[in-house]
C-alpha positions as CSV (number, residue, x, y, z in Angstrom):
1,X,5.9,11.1,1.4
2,X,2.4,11.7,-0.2
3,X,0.0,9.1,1.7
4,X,-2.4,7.4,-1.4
5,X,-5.0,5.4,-1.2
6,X,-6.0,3.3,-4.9
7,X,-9.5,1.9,-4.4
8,X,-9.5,-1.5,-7.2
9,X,-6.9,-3.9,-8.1
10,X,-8.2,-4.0,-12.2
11,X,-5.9,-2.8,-14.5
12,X,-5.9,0.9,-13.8
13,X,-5.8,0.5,-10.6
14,X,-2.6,-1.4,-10.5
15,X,-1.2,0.8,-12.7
16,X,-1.7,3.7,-11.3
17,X,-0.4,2.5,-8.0
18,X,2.7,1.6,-9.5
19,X,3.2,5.0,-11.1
20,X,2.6,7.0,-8.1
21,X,5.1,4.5,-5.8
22,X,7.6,5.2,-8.7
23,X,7.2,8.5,-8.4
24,X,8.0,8.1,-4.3
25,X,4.2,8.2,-2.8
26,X,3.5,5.9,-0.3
27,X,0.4,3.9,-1.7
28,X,-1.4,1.3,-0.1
29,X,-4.0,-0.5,-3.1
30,X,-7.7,-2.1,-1.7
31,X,-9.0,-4.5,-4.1
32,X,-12.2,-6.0,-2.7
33,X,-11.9,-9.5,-4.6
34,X,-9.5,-12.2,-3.7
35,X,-7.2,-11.4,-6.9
36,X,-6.4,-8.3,-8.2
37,X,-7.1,-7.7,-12.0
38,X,-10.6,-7.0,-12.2
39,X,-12.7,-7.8,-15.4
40,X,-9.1,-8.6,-16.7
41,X,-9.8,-11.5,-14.0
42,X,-9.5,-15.7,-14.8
43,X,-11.0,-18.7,-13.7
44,X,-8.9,-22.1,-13.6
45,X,-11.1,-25.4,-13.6
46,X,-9.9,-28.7,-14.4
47,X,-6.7,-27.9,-16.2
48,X,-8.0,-25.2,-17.7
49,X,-6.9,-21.5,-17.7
50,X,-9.8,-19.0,-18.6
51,X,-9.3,-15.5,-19.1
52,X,-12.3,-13.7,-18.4
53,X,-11.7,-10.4,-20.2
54,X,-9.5,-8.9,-22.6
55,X,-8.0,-10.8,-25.3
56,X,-6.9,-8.6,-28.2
57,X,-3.3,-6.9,-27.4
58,X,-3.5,-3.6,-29.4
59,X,-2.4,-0.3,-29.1
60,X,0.9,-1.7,-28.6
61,X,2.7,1.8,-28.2
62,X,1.0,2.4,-25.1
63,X,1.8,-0.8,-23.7
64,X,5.1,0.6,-24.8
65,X,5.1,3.6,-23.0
66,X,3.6,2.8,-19.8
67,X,6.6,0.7,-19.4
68,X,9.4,2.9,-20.2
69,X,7.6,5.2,-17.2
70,X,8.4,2.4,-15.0
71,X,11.6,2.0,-16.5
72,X,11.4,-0.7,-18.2
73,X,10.6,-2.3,-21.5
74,X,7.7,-4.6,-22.9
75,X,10.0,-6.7,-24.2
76,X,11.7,-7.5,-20.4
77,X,8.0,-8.0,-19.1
78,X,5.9,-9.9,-21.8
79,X,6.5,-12.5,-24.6
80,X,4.5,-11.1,-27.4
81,X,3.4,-13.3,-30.7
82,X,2.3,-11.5,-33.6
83,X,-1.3,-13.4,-35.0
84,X,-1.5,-14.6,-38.2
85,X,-3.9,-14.2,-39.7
86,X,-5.1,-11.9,-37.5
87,X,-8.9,-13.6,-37.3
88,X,-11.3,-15.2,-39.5
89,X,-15.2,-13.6,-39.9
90,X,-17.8,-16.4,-40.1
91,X,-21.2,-14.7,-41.6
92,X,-24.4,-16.1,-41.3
93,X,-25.3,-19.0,-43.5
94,X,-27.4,-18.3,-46.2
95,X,-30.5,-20.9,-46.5
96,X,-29.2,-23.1,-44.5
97,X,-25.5,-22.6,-46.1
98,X,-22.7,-22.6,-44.5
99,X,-20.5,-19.5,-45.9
100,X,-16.9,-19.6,-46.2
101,X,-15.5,-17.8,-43.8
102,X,-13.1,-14.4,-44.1
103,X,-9.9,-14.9,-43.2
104,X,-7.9,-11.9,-42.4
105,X,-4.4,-11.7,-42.9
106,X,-1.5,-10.0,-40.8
107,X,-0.2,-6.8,-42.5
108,X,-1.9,-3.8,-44.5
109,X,-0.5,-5.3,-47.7
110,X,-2.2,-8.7,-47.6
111,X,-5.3,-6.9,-46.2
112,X,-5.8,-5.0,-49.5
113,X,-5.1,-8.0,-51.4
114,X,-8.3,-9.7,-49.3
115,X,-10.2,-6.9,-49.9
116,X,-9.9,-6.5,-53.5
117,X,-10.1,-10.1,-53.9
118,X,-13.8,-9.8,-52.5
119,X,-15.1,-6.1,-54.1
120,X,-12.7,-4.8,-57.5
121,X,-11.6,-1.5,-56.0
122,X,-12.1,-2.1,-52.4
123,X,-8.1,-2.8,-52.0
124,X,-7.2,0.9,-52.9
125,X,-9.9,2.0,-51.2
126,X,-8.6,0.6,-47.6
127,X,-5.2,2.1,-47.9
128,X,-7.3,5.2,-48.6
129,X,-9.0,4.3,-45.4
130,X,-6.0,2.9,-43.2
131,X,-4.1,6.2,-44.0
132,X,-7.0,8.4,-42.7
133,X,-7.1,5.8,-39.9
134,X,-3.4,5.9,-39.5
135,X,-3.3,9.9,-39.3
136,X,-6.3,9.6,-36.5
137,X,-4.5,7.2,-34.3
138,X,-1.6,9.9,-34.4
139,X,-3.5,12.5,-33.8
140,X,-5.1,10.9,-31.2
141,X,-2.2,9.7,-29.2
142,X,-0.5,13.3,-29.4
143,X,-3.3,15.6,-28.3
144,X,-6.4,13.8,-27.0
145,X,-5.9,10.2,-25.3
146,X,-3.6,11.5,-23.0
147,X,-4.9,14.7,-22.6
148,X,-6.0,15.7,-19.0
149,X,-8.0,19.0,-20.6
150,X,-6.8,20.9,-18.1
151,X,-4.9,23.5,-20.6
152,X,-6.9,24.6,-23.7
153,X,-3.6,25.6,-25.1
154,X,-3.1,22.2,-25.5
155,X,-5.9,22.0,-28.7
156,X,-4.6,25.0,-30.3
157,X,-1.3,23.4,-32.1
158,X,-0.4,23.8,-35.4
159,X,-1.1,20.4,-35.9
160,X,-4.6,20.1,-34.3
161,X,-5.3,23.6,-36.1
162,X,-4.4,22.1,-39.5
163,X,-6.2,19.1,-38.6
164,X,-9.8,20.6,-37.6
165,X,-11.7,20.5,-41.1
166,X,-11.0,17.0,-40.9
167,X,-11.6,16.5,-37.7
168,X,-15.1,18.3,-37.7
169,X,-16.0,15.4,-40.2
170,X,-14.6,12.2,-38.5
171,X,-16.6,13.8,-35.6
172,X,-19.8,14.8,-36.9
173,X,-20.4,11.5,-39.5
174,X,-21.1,8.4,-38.3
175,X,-19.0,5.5,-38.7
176,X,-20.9,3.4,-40.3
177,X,-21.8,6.0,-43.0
178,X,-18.1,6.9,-42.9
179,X,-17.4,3.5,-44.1
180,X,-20.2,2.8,-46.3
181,X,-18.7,5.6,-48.7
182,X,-16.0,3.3,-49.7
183,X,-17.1,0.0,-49.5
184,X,-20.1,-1.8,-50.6
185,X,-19.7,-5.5,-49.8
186,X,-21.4,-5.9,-46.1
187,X,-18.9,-8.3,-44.7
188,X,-16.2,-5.7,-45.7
189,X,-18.5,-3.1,-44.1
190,X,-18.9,-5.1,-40.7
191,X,-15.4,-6.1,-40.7
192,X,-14.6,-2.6,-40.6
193,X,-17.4,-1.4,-38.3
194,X,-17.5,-4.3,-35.4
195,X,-14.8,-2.2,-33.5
196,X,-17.3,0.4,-32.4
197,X,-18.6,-2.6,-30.4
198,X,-15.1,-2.8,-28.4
199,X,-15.6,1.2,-27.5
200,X,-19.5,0.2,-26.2
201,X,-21.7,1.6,-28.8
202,X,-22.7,0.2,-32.8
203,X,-21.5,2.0,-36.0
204,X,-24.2,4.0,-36.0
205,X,-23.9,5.7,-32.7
206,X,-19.9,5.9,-32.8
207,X,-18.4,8.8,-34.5
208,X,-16.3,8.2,-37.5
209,X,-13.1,9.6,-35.8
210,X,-13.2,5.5,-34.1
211,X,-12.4,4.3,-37.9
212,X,-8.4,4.6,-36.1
213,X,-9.4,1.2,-34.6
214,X,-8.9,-0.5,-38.6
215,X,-5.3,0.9,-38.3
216,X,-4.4,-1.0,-35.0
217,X,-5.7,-4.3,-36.5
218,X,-5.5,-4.1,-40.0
219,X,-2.4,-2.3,-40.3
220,X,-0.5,-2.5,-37.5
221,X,-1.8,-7.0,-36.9
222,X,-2.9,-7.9,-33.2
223,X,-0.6,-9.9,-30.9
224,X,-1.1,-12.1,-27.9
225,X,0.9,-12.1,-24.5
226,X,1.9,-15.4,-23.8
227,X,0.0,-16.3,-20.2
228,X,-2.8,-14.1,-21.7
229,X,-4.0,-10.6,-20.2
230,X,-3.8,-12.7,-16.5
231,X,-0.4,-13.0,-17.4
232,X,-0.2,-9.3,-18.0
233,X,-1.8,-8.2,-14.4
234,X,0.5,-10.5,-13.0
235,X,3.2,-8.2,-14.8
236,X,2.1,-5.1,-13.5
237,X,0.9,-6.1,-10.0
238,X,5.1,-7.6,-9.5
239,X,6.2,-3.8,-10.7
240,X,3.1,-2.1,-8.5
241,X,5.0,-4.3,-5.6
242,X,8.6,-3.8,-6.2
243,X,8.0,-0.2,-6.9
244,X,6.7,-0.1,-2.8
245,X,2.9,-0.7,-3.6
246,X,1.1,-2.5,-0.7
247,X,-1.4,-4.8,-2.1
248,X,-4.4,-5.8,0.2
249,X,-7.2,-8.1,-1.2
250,X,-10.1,-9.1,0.1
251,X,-10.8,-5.0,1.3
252,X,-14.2,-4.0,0.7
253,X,-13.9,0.3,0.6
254,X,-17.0,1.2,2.5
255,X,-16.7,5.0,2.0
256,X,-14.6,7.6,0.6
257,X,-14.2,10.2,3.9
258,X,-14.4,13.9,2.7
259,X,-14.0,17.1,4.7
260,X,-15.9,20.4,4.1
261,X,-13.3,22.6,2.7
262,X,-14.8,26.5,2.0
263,X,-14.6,26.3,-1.7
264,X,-10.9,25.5,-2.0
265,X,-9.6,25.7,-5.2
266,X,-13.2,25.4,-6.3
267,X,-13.8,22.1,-4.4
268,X,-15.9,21.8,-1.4
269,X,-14.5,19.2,0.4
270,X,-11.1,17.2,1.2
271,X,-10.8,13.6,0.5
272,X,-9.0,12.6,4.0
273,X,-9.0,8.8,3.4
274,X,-11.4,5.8,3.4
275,X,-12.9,3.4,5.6
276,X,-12.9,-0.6,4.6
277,X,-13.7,-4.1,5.8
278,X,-11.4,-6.5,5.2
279,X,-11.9,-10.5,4.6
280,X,-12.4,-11.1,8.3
281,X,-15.0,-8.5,8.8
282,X,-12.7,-6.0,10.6
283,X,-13.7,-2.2,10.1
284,X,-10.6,0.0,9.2
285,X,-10.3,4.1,8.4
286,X,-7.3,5.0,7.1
287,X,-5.9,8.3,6.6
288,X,-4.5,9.7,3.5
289,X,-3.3,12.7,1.7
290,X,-4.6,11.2,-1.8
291,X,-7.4,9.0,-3.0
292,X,-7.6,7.8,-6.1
293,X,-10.5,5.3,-7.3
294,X,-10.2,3.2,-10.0
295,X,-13.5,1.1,-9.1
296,X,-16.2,1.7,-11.1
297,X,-17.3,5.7,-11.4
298,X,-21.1,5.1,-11.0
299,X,-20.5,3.0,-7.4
300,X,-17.3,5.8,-6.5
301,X,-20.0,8.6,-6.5
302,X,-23.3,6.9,-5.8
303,X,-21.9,4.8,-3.2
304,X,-18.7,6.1,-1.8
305,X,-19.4,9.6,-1.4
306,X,-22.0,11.5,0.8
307,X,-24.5,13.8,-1.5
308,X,-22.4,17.2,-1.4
309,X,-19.6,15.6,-2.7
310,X,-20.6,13.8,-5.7
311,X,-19.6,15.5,-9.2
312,X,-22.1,12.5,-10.9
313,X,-24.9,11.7,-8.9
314,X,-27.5,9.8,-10.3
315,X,-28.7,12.5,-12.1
316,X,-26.0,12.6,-14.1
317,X,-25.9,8.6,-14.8
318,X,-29.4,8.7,-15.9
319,X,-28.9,11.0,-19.0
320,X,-25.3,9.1,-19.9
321,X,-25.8,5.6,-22.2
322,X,-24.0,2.2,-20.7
323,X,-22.0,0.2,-23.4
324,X,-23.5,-3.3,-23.8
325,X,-23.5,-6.0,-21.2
326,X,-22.3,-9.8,-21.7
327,X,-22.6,-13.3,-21.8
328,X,-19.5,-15.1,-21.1
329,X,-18.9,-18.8,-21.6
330,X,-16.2,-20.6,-21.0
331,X,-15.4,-23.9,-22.7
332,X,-13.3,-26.6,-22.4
333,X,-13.3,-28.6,-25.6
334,X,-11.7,-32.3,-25.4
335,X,-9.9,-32.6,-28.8
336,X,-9.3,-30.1,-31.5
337,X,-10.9,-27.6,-33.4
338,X,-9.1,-26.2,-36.5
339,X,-11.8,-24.6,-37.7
340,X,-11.5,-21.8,-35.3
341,X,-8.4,-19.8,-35.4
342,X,-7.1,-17.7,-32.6
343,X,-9.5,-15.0,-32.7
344,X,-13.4,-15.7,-34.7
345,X,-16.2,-13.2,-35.2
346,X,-19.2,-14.7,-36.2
347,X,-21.4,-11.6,-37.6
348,X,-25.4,-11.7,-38.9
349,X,-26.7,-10.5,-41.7
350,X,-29.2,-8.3,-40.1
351,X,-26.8,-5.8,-38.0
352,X,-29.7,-3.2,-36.9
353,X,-31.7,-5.4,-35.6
354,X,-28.6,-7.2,-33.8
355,X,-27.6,-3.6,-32.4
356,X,-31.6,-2.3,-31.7
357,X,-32.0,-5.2,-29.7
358,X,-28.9,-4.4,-27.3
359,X,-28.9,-0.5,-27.3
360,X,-32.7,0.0,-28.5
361,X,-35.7,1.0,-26.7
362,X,-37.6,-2.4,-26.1
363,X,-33.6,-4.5,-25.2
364,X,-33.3,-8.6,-25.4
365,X,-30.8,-10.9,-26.1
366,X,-30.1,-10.9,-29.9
367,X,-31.3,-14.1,-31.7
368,X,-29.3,-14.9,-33.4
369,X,-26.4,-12.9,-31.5
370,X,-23.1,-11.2,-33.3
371,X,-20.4,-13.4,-31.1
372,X,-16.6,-13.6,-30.7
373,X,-14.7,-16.6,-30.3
374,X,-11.1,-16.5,-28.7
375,X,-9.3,-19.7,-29.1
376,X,-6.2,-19.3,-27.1
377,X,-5.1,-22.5,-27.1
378,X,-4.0,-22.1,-30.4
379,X,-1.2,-20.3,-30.3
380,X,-0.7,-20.6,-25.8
381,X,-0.6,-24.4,-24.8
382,X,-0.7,-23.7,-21.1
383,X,-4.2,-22.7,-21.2
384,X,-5.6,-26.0,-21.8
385,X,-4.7,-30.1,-20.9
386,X,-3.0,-31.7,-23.8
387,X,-5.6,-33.2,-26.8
388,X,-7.7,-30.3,-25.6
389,X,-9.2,-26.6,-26.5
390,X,-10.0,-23.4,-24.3
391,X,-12.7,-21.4,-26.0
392,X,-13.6,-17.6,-24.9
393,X,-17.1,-17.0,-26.4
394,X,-18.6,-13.1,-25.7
395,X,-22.5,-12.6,-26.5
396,X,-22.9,-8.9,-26.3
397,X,-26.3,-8.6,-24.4
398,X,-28.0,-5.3,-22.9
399,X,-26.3,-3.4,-19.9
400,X,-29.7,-5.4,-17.5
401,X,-29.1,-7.1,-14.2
402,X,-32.4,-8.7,-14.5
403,X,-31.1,-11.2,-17.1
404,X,-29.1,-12.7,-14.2
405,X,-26.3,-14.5,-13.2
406,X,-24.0,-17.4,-14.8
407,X,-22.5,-20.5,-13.1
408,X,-20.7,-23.8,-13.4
409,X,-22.3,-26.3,-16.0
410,X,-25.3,-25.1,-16.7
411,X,-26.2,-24.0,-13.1
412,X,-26.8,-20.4,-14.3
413,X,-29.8,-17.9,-14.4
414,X,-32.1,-19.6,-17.4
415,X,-32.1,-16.2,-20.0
416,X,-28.3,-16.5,-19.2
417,X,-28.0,-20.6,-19.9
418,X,-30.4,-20.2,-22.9
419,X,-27.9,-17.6,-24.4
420,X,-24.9,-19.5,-24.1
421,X,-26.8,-22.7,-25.6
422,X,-27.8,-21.0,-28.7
423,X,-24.2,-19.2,-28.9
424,X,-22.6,-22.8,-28.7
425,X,-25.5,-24.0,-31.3
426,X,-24.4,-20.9,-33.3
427,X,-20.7,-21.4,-33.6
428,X,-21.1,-25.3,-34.5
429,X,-23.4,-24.9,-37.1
430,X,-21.4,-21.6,-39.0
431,X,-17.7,-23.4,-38.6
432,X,-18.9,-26.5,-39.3
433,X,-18.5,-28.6,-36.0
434,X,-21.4,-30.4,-35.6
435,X,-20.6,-32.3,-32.1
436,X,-19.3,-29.3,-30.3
437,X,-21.8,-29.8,-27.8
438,X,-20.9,-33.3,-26.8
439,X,-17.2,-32.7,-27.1
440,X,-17.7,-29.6,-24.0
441,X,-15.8,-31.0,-20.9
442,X,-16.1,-27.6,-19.0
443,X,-18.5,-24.9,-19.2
444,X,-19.0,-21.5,-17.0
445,X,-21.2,-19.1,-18.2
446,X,-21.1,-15.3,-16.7
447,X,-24.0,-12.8,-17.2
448,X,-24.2,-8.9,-16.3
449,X,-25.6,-9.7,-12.9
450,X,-22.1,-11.1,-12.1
451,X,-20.4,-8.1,-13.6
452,X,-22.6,-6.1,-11.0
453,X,-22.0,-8.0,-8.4
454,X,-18.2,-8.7,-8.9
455,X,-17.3,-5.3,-10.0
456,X,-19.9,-2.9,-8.9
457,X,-20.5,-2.3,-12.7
458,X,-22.9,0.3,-13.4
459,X,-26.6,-1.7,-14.8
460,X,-24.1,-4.7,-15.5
461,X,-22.6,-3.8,-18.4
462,X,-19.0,-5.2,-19.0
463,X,-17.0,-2.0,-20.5
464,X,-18.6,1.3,-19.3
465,X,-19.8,4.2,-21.0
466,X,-19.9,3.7,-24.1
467,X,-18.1,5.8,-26.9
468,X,-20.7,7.8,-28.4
469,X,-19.4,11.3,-29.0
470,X,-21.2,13.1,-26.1
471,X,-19.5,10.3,-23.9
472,X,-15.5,10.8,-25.5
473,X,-12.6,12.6,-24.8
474,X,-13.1,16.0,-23.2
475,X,-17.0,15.0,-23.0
476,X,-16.4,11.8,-20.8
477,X,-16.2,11.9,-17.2
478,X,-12.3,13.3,-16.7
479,X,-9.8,12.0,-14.3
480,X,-10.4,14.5,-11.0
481,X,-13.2,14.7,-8.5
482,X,-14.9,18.3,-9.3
483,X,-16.1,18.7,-5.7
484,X,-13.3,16.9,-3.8
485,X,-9.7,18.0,-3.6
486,X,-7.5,15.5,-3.6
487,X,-9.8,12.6,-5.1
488,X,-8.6,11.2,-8.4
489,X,-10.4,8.6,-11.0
490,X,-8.7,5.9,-12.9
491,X,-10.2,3.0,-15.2
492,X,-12.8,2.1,-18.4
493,X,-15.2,4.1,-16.7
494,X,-13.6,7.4,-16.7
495,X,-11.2,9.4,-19.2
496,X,-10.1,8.6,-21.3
497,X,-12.0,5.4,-22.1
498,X,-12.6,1.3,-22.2
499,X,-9.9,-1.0,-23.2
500,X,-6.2,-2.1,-21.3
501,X,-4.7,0.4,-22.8
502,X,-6.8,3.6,-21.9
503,X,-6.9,2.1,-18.5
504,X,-3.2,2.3,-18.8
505,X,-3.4,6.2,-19.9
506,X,-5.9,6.9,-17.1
507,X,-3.4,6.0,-15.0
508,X,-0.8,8.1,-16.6
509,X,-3.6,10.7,-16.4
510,X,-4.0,11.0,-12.9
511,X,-0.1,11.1,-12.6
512,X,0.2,14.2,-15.3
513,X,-2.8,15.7,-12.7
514,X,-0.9,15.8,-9.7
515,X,2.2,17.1,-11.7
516,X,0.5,19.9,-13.0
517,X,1.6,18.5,-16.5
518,X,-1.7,19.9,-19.1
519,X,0.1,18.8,-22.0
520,X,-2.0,17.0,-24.8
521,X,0.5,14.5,-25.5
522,X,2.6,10.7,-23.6
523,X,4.2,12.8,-20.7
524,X,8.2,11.8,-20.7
525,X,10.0,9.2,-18.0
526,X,11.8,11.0,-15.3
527,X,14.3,9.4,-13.0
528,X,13.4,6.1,-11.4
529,X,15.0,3.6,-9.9
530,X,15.2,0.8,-12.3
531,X,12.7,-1.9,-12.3
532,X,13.5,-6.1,-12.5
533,X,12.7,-8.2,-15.2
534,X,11.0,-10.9,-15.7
């Protein structure tokens, strides 16, 4: 059996662990927290059940994929619920005004209705728009996501050939410009635009190509797994362990070990295996045949690998753009609060300066800040005490340690505390809840220094790289070490991208790697034993 090592118990790491057990390696995960899961992590205080990362289920093929390669189903692992309406957009008030907010249906059909409702023509125009979007996300999942780029044969399909004039456009125009073609109403525009912020960057950085997010939300509606995305680690950890996956928290990986090789098969060196601590301050160095890190890609070579070995020293990190960083705060809201649905984005009027004050030269906290709101407790009652709420609230803030940490009640770095305070002043004043401050029972706030800290993230930020075109698909940072044989990469920071579900094709990634499998395309289940339900 193939002895592996996975370094990181988030998301990618679990599920590449469980792959490569199911496909017989012997694989032994370090996670150096107390819980596996990563950013896709929770906090539990007083009743309360906080998830502390991602909340919007899309992309639900892939979900449905990475399952049947486990060989089993989402439907025997999670209890899905279809949103609707899908989330409400709160703009900012107008002289003091509060505007109705934007309530977005489920399904493409009631969508355009919406639309037109709000601009005469702009229903026609997004069907226009979700079929280009539509046609992307195809082309997307069949030749590019789960592409390794180790075979250029696998761009030169009919289909990719056919598809190239468009192409070259969705990936030389800007998506903001892209979208400002067809529409002309700006809350139509930012609805359309704010998912550049989930791949890292702003509509103006992100190539148009990213418009495929509309069709995962718009068309396709968003969902929630009942237990949240904790609920979901929990899933794929119990398949990780039943496939033979040995789980060890607590293990801080001190080192990646590497031996020089001569230049075999282009690589330098050897990855031989990795040397931890583990919870009781016991020094271990175990051998492997395989290493594959899923921790963050900035620490695995700046930190975990001796100078000769590193494919992206720091160098390379300093010519590359972070995605933004984050303000968390968690709430716990005694009584109810219908004006918020399950998912909220609260959007301001002035989006350049929102975006130049996060990604700019001269960076601060945006005042007022572009926010989401995830309510879960409206549609999952185990996440909060009866008569009570459970509020997510994400202030996307520059990728900058120096803002500082969060903490319990208020206890947190002061730029951090003063965010969350004018965030929790924001949403009362735009839904129309005017004692939401007194009504808070529990608050936790968490700021990029905690990202860097908890997750080794690279200057803080919460996703990784972001998606700017120099920093996508065959232009991100790919799956293999290019100096060390045998070293692999998994998670938001590498290929194919941020987000549960690229984690989930990283993983897949690594495994079409080490089958020799360069096809652009979801590689197909092979025999496995079968795997329990829930």
């Amino acid at each position: 059996m193939t002895r592996t090592i996975v370094i990181g118990g988030g998301v990618a790491g679990l599920a590449t662990a469980a792959l490569l057990a199911h496909e017989g390696h012997d694989v032994r995960l370090l996670e150096r927290g107390d819980r596996v899961g990563g950013r896709a992590g929770t906090v539990e205080r007083d009743g309360f059940r906080f998830d502390t990362g991602p909340s919007w289920y899309l992309m639900p093929r892939v979900f449905d994929h990475f399952f049947e390669l486990l060989s089993t189903s989402t439907a025997e692992q999670l209890d899905l619920v279809t949103l609707d309406p899908g989330y409400q957009v709160f703009s900012e008030p107008v002289a003091g005004e509060a505007v109705e907010p934007l309530t977005i249906p489920y399904g493409a059909d009631a969508v355009a209705e919406t639309f037109e409702r709000i601009e005469p023509g702009a229903g026609a125009a997004l069907r226009t728009h979700l079929a280009s979007a539509t046609h992307a996300t195809a082309m997307a999942e069949s030749h590019f996501l789960y592409n390794p780029f180790t075979d250029l044969r696998s761009l030169a399909g009919a289909e990719v050939l056919r598809s190239a004039p468009q192409l070259a456009t969705l990936l030389g125009t800007k998506l903001d410009r892209f979208v400002g073609r067809r529409f002309t109403d700006p809350v139509l525009r930012q609805v359309l635009g704010y998912p550049a912020v989930f791949l890292g960057t702003d509509p103006s950085r992100a190539p148009a190509m990213y418009h495929l997010m509309s069709a995962l939300d718009l068309d396709e509606g968003v969902q929630y797994p009942m237990g949240g995305f904790w609920g979901l680690v929990q899933r794929i950890a119990v398949l990780a362990e039943e496939a033979g996956v040995e789980i060890i928290t607590g293990a801080e990986v001190t080192g990646i070990r590497t031996a020089p090789t001569g230049r075999r098969r282009g690589h330098s060196h050897t990855a031989r295996g990795v040397e931890w601590i583990d919870r009781e301050g016991t020094r271990h160095a175990d051998d492997a045949d395989l290493v594959v890190s899923a921790a963050d890609l900035h620490h695995t070579e700046t930190a975990l690998l001796p100078d000769a070995a590193r494919s992206y020293p720091e160098v390379w990190w300093q010519r590359r753009q972070s995605g933004p960083g984050a303000v968390l705060v968690l709430l716990g809201v005694e009584g109810e609060l219908p004006e918020l649905g399950h998912h909220s984005l609260f959007f301001t009027r002035d989006w350049d300066a929102n975006f130049a004050a996060i990604f700019g030269d001269e960076t601060h906290i945006p005042d007022p800040a572009s926010l989401y709101v995830c309510k879960p407790s409206a549609t999952d009652p185990d996440v909060a005490p009866a008569g009570h709420e459970n509020l997510f609230v994400l202030i996307p803030v520059p990728a900058d340690t120096a803002l500082g940490h969060g903490g319990a009640d208020g206890a947190g770095d002061a730029a951090i505390e003063r965010a969350a305070d004018a965030g929790i002043d924001q949403i009362a004043a735009w839904a129309g809840i005017p004692d939401l401050r007194e009504r808070i029972v529990v608050r936790q706030t968490i700021g990029p220094a905690d990202f860097a800290d908890d997750y080794h993230s690279w200057s803080g930020g919460m996703l990784g790289p972001s998606h700017i075109l120099s920093q996508s698909a065959m232009f991100r940072a790919q799956n293999a070490s290019k100096k060390v044989d045998g070293l692999y990469y998994a998670g938001a920071t590498t290929a194919p991208g941020v987000g549960v579900p690229m984690c989930l094709i990283s993983a897949e990634l690594v495994l079409k790697r080490l089958r020799g499998d360069g096809s652009g395309g979801p590689t197909a289940p092979r025999g496995a034993a079968k795997a329990s339900t829930r």
